[in-house]
matplotlib code that plots the C-alpha trace (Angstrom):
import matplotlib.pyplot as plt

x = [-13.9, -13.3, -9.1, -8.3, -9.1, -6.8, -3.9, -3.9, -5.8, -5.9, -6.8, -9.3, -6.7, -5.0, -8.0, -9.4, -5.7, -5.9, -9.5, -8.7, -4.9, -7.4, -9.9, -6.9, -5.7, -9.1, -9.3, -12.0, -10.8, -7.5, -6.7, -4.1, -1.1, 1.1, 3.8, 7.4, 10.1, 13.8, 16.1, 17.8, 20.5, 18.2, 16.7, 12.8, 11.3, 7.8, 6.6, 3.0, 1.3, -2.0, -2.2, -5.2, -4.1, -4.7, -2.8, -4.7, -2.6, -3.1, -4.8, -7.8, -10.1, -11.9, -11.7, -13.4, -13.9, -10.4, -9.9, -6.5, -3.7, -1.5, 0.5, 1.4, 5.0, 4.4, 1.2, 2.9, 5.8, 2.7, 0.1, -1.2, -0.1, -1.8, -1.6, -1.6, -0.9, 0.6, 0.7, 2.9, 5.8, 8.2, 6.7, 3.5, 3.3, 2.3, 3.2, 2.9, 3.4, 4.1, 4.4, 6.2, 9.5, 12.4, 15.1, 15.5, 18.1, 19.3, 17.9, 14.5, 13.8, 14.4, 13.5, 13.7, 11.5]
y = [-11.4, -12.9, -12.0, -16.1, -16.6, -13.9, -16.1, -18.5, -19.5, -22.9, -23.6, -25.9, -28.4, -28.6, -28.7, -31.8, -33.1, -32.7, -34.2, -37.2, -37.4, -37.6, -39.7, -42.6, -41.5, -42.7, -40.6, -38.3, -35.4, -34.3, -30.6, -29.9, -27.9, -25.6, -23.5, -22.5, -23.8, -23.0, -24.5, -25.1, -23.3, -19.6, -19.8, -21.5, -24.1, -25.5, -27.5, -28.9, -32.1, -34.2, -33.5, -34.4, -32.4, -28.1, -26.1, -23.2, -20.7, -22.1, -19.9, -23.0, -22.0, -24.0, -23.2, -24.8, -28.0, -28.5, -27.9, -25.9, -25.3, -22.5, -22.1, -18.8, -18.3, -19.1, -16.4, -13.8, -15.6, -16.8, -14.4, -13.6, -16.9, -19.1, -23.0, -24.9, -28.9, -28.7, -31.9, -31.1, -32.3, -31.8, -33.8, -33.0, -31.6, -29.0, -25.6, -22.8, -19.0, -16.6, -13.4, -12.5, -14.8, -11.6, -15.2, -18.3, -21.2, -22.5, -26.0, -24.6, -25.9, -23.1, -19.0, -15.9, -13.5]
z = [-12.7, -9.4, -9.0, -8.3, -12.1, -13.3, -11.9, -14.4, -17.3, -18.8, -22.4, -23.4, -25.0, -21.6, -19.7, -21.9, -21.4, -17.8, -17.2, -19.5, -17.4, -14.1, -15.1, -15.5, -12.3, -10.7, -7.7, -7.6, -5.7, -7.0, -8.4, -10.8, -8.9, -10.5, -9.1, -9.4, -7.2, -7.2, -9.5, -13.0, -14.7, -14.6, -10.8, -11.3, -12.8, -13.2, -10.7, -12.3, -10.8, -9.1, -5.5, -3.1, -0.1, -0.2, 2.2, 4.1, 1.8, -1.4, -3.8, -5.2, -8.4, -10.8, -14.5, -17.7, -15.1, -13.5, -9.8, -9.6, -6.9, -6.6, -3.8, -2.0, -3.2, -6.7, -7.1, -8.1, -10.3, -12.4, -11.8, -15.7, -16.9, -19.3, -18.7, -22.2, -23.7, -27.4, -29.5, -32.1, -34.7, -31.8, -29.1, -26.7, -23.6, -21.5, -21.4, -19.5, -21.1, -18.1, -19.1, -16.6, -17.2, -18.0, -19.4, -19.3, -20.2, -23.4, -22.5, -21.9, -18.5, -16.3, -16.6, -14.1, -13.6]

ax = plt.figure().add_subplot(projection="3d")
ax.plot(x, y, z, "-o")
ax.set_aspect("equal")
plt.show()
């Protein structure tokens, strides 16, 4: 298994999620980025969006059809990870279970590692 795709995996809900989320967007050549930037009450949050520009150190794979962006910082705050979309009673969204997150906030938006 090429070590890129051991980063993160996406699910097949989000990957649906994120092709049908694209195909709105109209642009052709946009990946899905995800990474971790400083902030919130516990130190990191998720930072997941389009982008159409890839930076010579971004870690880029494709899984289950969805071009994906990593950046250099966040590789090893996510490495393992598993990128998924939930539609349930509580609301939809995506979600993103890190195994490597030691806490996180009461409000849910923010986690250390």
């Amino acid at each position: 298994m090429d070590q890129k795709t051991t980063i993160l995996a996406i699910t097949d809900n989000a990957a649906e999620k994120v092709k049908a989320l694209m195909e709105q967007e109209g642009e052709g050549d946009l990946a899905l980025r995800i990474g971790v930037r400083p902030g919130g009450c516990s130190g990191f949050q998720y930072s997941i969006y389009f982008d159409d520009e890839i930076n010579d150190d971004d870690e880029v794979f494709t899984q289950k059809g969805v071009k994906i962006a990593v950046d250099a910082m966040s590789v090893p705050y996510i490495t393992g990870s598993e990128f998924d979309y939930v539609d349930g009673l509580m609301g939809a969204g995506f979600a993103v279970n890190n195994p490597n997150v030691q806490g996180g906030c009461g409000c849910g938006s923010s986690f250390t590692c």
